[in-house]
N, C-alpha and C positions, 0 to 999 in steps of 0.2 A: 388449508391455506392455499391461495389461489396463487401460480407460479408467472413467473415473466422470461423472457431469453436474456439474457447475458454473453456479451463477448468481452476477455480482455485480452488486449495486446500489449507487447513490449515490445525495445527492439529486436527481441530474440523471435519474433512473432507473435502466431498465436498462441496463448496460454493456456486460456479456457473457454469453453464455447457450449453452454449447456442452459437447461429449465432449473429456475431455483424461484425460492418462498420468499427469498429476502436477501439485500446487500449492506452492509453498515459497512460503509467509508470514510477517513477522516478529511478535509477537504479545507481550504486556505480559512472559510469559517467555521468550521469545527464537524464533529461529526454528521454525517448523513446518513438516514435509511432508507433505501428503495425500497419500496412493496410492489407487487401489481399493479397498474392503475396509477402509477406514478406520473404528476404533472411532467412537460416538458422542463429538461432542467438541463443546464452544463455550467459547471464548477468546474477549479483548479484542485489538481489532489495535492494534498500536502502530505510530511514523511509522518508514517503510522501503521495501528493495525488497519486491517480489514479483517470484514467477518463473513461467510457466503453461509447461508443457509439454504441445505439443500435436504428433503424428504427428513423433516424435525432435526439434522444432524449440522452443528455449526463445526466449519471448516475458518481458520485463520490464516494469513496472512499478512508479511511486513510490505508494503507499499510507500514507495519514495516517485515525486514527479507526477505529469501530466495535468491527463482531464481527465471526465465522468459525462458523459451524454445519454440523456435519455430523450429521447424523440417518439413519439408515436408508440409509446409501449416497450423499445427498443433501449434498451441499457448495454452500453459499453465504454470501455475501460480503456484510458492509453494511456498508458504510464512507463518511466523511465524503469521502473523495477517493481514486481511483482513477485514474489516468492512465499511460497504454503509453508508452513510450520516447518512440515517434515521434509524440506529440502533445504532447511537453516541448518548450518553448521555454525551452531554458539561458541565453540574454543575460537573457531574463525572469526567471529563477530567480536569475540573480545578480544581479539588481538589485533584488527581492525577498531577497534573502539580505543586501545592504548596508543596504536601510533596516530590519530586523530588528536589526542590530546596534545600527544608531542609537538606535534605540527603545529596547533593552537597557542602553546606557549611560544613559539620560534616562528610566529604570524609575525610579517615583516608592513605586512600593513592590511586596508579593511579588503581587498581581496581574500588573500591567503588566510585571514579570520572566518569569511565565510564559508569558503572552500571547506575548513580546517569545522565549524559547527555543523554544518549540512553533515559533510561526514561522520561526526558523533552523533548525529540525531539519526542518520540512517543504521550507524552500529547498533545503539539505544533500543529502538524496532526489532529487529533481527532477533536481537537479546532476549528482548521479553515475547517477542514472538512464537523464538526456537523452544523458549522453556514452555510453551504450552501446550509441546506434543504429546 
C-alpha cells in the first residue's frame, strides 16, 4: 500500500510527524479516510476516534477540535487534542466523564449545557479509546 506524510499538531505542538498507509478521522460530517493520492480536502474534526495506519499496523487515537488539510499530497492535522490509546488514562476519563454529567444537570443555561456535552463527548472518546490498548 502506497504511503503519504502526515503531520499532526496540537497546542502542545507537534505530535506526530511520519509516512503512513492510511488516516481514518471523524470529521463534522462523519468519518474520513486518507489514502495516498488523496483529493485536495479540508474539513472541521469533530470529537472521536482516529485510526493511523502505519506498515499494516493500526494505531488509535481519541481526537476532539480543529481541521484536517490535505493539499498537494500533504496531510495534516490541527486539533485541539490528540491522544494515542496508550497515553489514555481511563479511571481519568471516567471521572472526568462523571463530573461532566454533574455539570450538565447544574447547566444554568445553553452555554454551560454545551460546555458541560462537548466535555462528555470528549471523556466518551478517551473511554472507548483507552480501552483499546
Amino acid at each position: 500500500m502506497k504511503k503519504f506524510h502526515i503531520e499532526i499538531v496540537t497546542p502542545d505542538g507537534l505530535c506526530y510527524d511520519d509516512d503512513v498507509e492510511s488516516l481514518l478521522i471523524r470529521t463534522d460530517d462523519g468519518d474520513v479516510e486518507i489514502l495516498a493520492g488523496h483529493t485536495d480536502l479540508l474539513a472541521s474534526i469533530d470529537t472521536g476516534r482516529a485510526r493511523i495506519l502505519k506498515d499494516g499496523k493500526s494505531v488509535f487515537a481519541s481526537v476532539s477540535g480543529g481541521f484536517l488539510s490535505v493539499t498537494g499530497g500533504k496531510v495534516r492535522v490541527c486539533s485541539i487534542t490528540f491522544e494515542f490509546a496508550d497515553e489514555i488514562d481511563v479511571n481519568r476519563a471516567k471521572r472526568a466523564k462523571e463530573r461532566a454529567e454533574i455539570a450538565l444537570k447544574a447547566a444554568k443555561d445553553e452555554r454551560d449545557e454545551r460546555i458541560a456535552k462537548a466535555k462528555i463527548a470528549r471523556a466518551t472518546s478517551r473511554i472507548h479509546v483507552g480501552n483499546m490498548k
